[in-house]
C-alpha positions as CSV (number, residue, x, y, z in Angstrom):
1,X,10.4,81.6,-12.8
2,X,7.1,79.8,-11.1
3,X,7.8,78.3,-7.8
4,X,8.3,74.6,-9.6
5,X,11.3,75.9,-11.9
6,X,15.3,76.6,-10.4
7,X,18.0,78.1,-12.7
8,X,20.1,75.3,-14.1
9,X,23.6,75.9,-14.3
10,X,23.4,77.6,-18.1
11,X,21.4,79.9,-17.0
12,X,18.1,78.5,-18.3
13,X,14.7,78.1,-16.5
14,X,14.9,74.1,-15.2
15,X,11.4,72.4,-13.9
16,X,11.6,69.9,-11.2
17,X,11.4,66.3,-11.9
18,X,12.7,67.2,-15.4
19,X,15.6,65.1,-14.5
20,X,16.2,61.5,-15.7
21,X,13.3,59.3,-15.3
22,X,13.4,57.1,-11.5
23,X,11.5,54.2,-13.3
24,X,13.9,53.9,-16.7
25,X,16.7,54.4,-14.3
26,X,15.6,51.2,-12.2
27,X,14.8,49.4,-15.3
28,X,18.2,50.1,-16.4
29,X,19.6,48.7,-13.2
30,X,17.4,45.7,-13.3
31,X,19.1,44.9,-16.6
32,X,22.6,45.2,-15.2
33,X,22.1,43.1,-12.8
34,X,20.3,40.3,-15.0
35,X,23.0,40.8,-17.6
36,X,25.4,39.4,-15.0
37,X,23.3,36.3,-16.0
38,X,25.1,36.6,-19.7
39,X,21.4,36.2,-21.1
40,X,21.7,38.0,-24.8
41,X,18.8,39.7,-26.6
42,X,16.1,37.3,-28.4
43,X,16.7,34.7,-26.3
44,X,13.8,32.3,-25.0
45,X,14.4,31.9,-21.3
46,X,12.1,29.2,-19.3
47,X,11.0,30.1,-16.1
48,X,10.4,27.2,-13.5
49,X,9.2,27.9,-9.9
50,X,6.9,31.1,-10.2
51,X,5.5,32.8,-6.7
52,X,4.8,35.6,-5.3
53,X,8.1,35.6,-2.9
54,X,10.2,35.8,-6.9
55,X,12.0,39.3,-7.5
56,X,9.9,41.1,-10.1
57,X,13.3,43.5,-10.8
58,X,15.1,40.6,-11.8
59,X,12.3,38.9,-13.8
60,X,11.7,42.4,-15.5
61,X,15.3,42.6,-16.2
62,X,15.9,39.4,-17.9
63,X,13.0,40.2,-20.2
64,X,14.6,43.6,-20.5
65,X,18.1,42.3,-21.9
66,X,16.5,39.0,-23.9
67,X,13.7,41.0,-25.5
68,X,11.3,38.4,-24.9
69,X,9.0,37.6,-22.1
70,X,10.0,34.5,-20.2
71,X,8.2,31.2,-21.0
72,X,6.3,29.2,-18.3
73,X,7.1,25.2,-17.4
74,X,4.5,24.4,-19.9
75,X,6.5,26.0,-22.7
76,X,7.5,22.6,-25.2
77,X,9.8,24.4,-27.8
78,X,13.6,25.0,-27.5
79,X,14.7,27.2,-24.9
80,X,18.2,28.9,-24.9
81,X,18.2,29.2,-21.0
82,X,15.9,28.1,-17.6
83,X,15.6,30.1,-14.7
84,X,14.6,27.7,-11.5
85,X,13.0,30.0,-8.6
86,X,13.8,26.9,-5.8
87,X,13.2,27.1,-2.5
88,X,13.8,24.4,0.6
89,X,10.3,22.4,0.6
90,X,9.5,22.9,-2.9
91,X,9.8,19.3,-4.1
92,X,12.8,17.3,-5.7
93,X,15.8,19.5,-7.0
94,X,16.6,17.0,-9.2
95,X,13.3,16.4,-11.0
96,X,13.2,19.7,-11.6
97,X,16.9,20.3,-12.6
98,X,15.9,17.3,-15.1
99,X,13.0,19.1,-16.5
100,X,14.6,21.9,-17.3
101,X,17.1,20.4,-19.3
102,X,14.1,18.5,-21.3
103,X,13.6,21.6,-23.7
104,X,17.1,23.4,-23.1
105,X,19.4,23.8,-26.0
106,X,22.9,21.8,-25.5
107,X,25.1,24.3,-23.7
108,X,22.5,26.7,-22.8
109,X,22.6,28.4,-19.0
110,X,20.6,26.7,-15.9
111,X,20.2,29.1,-13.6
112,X,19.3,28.6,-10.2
113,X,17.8,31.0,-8.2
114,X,17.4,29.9,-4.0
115,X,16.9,32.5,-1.4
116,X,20.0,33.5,0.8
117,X,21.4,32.5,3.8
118,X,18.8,33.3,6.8
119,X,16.1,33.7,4.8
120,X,12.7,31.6,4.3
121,X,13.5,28.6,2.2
122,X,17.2,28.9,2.2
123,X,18.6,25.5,0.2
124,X,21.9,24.3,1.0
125,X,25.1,24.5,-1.5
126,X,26.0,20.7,-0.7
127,X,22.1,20.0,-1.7
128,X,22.7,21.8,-4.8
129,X,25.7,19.9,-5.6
130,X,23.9,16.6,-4.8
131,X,21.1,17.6,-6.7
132,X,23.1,19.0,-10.5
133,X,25.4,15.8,-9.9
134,X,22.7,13.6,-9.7
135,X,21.0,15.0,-12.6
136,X,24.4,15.4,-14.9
137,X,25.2,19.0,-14.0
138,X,27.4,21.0,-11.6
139,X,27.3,24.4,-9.7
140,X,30.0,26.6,-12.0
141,X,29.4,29.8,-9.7
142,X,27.1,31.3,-7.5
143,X,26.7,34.9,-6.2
144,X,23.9,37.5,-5.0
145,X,21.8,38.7,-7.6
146,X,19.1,40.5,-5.5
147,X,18.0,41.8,-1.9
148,X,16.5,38.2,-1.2
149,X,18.0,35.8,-3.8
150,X,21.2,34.2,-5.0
151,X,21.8,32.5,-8.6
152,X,23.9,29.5,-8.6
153,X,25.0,29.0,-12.8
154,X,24.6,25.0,-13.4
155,X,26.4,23.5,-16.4
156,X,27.3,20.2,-18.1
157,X,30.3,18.5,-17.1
158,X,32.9,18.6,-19.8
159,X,33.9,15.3,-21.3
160,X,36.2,12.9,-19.3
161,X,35.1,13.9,-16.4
């Protein structure tokens, strides 16, 4: 054996690094965690609130599990889902909750993504809330969905209400 091979355990000559590919495996976990975002393949997902400070995992993840690249703010067809990057200072919440529901097909997912507590830009649950209910919505769940961000599911309220 050269000095960049070990014996695996049937016996056979093994080179190092011949195990499982780091990247694929972080892809792979990128899409778990964007598939707690029950986003389905060949789904068009529109992306509002691009920056630098957004989680490129989590953006390469959704594309992973829809198949499809996300579509900018510009993007006028139907969309099956909106991903909002918001952070406090942006601009109106509501205006932008509103946009996003211009192109979005009835019932799909709004997701908003604001940066955790104690970080830059933090935004408020109760100025969520006052935002979605002003706009028709409400905040359904939220939970961390990466080292910096949170992702708070918006929905229509059900008749009656």
């Amino acid at each position: 054996m050269c000095g960049n091979e070990k014996a695996a355990p049937d016996g056979t000559a093994e080179t190092e690094g011949s195990g499982p590919d780091v990247s694929s495996t972080a892809d792979e976990g990128a899409s778990q965690t964007a598939a707690r975002l029950g986003l389905s393949s060949g789904q068009v997902i529109q992306e509002f609130g691009y920056d630098d400070d957004v989680d490129a995992e989590l953006r390469t993840g959704i594309e992973a599990v829809t198949g499809t690249e996300l579509v900018d703010e510009e993007y006028d067809d139907v969309t099956d889902g909106a991903v909002i990057w918001f952070r406090d200072g942006d601009g109106d919440l509501t205006d932008l909750l509103v946009d996003a529901m211009t192109v979005l097909d009835d019932g799909g997912p709004i997701w908003l993504l604001t940066p955790k507590a104690g970080r830059a830009g933090h935004v408020s649950h109760s100025d969520i809330e006052e935002a979605a209910t002003t706009s028709g919505l409400h905040a359904m769940s939220t939970f961390p969905i990466a080292a910096d961000w949170s992702a708070t599911r918006l929905g229509t309220r059900g008749r009656g209400r």
